[in-house]
C-alpha positions as CSV (number, residue, x, y, z in Angstrom):
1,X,0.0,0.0,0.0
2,X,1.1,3.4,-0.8
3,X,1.2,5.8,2.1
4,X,1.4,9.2,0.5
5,X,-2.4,8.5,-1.1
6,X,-3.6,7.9,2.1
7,X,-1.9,11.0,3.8
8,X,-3.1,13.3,1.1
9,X,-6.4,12.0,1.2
10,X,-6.8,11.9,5.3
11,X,-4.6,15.0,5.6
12,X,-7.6,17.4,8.0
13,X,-8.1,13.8,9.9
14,X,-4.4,13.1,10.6
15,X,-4.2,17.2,11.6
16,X,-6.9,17.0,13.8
17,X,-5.6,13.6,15.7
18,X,-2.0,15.5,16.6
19,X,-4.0,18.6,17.8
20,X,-6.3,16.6,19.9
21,X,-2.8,14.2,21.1
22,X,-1.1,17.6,21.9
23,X,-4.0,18.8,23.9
24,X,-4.7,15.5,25.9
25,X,-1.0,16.0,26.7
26,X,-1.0,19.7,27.7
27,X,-2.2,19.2,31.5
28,X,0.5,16.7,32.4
29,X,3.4,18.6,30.5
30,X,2.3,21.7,32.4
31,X,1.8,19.9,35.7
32,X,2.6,21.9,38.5
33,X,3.4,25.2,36.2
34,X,0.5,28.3,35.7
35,X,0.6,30.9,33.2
36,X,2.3,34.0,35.1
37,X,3.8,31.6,38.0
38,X,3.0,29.6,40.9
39,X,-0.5,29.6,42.6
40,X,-0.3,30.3,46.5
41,X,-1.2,26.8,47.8
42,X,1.8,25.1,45.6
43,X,3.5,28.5,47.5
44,X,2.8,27.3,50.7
45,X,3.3,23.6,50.1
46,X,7.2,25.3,48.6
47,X,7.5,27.1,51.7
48,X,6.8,24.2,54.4
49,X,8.2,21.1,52.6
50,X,10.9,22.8,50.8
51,X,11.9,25.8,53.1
52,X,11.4,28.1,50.1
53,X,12.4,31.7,50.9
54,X,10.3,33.9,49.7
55,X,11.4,37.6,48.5
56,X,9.3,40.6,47.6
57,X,10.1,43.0,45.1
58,X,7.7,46.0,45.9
59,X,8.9,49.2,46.9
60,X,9.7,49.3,51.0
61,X,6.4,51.2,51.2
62,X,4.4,48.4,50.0
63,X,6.3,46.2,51.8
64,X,5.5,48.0,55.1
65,X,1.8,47.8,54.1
66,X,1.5,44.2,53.8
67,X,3.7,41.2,53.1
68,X,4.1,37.6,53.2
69,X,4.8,36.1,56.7
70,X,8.9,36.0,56.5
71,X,9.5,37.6,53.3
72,X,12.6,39.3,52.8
73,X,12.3,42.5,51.0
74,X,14.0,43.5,47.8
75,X,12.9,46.4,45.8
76,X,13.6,45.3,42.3
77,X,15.9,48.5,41.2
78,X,18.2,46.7,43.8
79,X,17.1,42.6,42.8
80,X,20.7,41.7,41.4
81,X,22.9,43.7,43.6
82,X,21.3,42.2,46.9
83,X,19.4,39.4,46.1
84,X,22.9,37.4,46.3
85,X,23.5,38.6,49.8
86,X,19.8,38.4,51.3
87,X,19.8,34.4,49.7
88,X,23.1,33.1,50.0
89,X,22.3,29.3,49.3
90,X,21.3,29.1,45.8
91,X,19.5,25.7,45.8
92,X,16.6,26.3,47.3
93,X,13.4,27.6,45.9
94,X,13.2,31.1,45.6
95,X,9.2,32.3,45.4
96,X,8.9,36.0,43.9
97,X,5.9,38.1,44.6
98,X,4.9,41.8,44.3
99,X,1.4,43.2,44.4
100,X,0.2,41.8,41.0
101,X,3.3,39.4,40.2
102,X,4.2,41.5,37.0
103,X,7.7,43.0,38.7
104,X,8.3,39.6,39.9
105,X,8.0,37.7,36.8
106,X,10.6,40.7,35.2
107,X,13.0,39.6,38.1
108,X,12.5,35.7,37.7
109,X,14.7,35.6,34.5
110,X,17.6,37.9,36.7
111,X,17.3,35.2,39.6
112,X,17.9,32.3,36.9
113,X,21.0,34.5,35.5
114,X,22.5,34.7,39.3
115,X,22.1,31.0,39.7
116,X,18.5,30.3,41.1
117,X,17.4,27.5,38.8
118,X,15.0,26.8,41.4
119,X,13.3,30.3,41.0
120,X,9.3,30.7,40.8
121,X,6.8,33.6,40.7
122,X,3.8,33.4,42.9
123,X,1.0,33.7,39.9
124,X,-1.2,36.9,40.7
125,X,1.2,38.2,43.4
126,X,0.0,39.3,46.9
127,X,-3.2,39.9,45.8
128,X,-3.9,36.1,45.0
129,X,-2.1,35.0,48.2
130,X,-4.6,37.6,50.1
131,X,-7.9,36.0,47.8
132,X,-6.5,32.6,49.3
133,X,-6.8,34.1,52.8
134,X,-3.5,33.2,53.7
135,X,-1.6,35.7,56.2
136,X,-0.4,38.9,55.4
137,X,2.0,41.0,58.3
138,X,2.7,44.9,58.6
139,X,6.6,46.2,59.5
């Protein structure tokens, strides 16, 4: 039998299999991974079982108005200057959050340049880790 009949004739059938194969596959490609970052449960679950530190890159005045529980504070016109003396050890995850996440995500690919491979961006920033009614602290 003589395959390139076939394939010209079935050509919209055979597209549509590998579309629908690709999307089946999607989900467990993507496992654990969100557009924009890291949902705030997986965050926690990082922090507890993996002793994640978690840094913010808001401004100090946002920082004083509300952060996560133990985050260390690093405004991101001063990410790659500090950021290797605030977290010395390199191998463990390092979450990134701001209000909204979108100065974080800009700082994730500077962490990954300094050596945190294990670097991750809490999708939706503070704001989702508030909607998830986790705890928020003043300084």
């Amino acid at each position: 039998m003589n395959l390139l009949p076939f394939l010209l004739h079935n050509w919209a059938l055979l597209l549509i299999a590998v579309v629908a194969g690709t999307l089946l596959m999607a989900p467990g490609l993507m496992s654990g991974m969100r557009p924009g970052g890291l949902s705030a449960g997986d965050a926690v679950h990082l922090m507890n079982r993996e002793r994640a530190v978690v840094v913010d890159v808001s401004e100090n005045n946002e920082f004083a108005a509300g952060h996560i529980v133990g985050a260390r504070n690093i405004p991101v016109a001063q990410f790659d200057q500090r950021l290797p003396e605030v977290v010395k050890n390199k191998g463990v995850p390092l979450i990134l959050v701001c209000a909204t996440g979108a100065r974080a995500q800009r700082c994730l690919a500077k962490a990954k340049t300094l050596g945190y491979e294990k670097a991750v961006v809490l999708a939706g920033g503070l704001r989702s880790w508030k909607d998830a009614n986790l705890p928020v602290e003043r300084s």
